[in-house]
C-alpha positions in Angstrom: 47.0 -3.6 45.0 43.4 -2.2 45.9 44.1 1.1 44.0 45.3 -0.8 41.1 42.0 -3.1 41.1 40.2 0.0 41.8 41.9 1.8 38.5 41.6 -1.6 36.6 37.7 -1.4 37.3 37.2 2.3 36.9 39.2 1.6 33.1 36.3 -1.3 32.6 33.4 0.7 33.7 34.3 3.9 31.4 35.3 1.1 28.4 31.8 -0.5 29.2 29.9 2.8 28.7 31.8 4.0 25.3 31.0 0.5 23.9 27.5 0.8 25.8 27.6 4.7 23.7 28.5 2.9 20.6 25.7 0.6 20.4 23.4 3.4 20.7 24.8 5.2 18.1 25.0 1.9 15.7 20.9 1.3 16.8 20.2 4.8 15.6 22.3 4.3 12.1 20.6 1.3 11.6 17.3 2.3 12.3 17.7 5.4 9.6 19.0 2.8 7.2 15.7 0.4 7.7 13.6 3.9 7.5 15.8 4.3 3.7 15.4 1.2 3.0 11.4 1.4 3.3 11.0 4.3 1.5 13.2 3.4 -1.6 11.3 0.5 -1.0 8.1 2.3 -1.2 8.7 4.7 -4.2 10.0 1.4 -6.6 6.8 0.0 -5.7 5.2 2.9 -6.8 7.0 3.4 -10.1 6.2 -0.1 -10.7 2.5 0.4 -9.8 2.7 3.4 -12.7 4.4 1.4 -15.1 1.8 -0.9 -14.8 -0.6 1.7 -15.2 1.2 3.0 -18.4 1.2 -0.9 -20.1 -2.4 -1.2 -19.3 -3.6 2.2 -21.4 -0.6 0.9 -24.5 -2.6 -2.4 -24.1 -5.5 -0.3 -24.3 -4.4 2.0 -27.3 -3.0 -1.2 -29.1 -6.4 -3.0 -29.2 -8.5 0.7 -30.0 -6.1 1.1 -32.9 -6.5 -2.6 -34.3 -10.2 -2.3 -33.8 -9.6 0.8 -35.9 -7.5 -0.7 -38.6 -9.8 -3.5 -39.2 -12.6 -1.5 -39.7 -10.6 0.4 -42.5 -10.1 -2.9 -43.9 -13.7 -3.7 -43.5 -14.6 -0.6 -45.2 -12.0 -0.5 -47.9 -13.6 -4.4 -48.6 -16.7 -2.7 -48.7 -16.1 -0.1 -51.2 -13.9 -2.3 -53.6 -17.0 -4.4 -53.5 -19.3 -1.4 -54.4 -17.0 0.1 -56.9 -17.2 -3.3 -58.9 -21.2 -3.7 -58.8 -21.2 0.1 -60.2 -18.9 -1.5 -62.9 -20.6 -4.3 -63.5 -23.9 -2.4 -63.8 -22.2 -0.1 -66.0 -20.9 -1.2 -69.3 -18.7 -3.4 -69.4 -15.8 -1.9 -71.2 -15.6 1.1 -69.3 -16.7 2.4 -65.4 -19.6 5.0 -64.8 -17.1 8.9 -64.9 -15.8 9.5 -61.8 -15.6 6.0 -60.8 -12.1 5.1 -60.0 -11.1 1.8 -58.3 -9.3 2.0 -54.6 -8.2 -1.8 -54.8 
């Protein structure tokens, strides 16, 4: 019986250290996973840091091209008002030559 206890024991103690083995091995994997994890983690932040980046400047374009097209409009105003003063301080019946409305 002390030979048997002795094998039983022996069995144990090498099943303790492949399951001891197997830990270590599952610590390491999941340690590479967190390590993954952070990085892809990492580079989405970044991508939404540059997206970010790229709605501020269309933000940015939008309003510089508004500005833009209200000045037109300003301007257009402007010269529709103009081109009827030269007509009304023309004759009536018919604008100064080479006077040609825009509006």
């Amino acid at each position: 019986t002390g030979s048997v206890l002795e094998i039983g024991v022996e069995d144990a103690i090498t099943r303790i250290q492949a399951l001891e083995q197997q830990l270590q091995h599952a610590k390491k994997r999941e340690l590479q996973a967190l390590h993954f994890a952070a990085s892809a983690g990492s580079r989405l932040l970044q991508k939404d840091r540059d997206i970010c980046q790229l709605q501020e400047d269309l933000l940015r374009e939008l309003s510089c091209s508004q500005s833009l097209q209200e000045e037109l409009l300003e301007k257009t105003r402007i010269i529709a008002e103009l081109q009827d003063k030269l007509i009304d301080a023309g004759s009536s019946s018919s604008p100064p030559s080479g006077v040609h409305r825009l509006c």
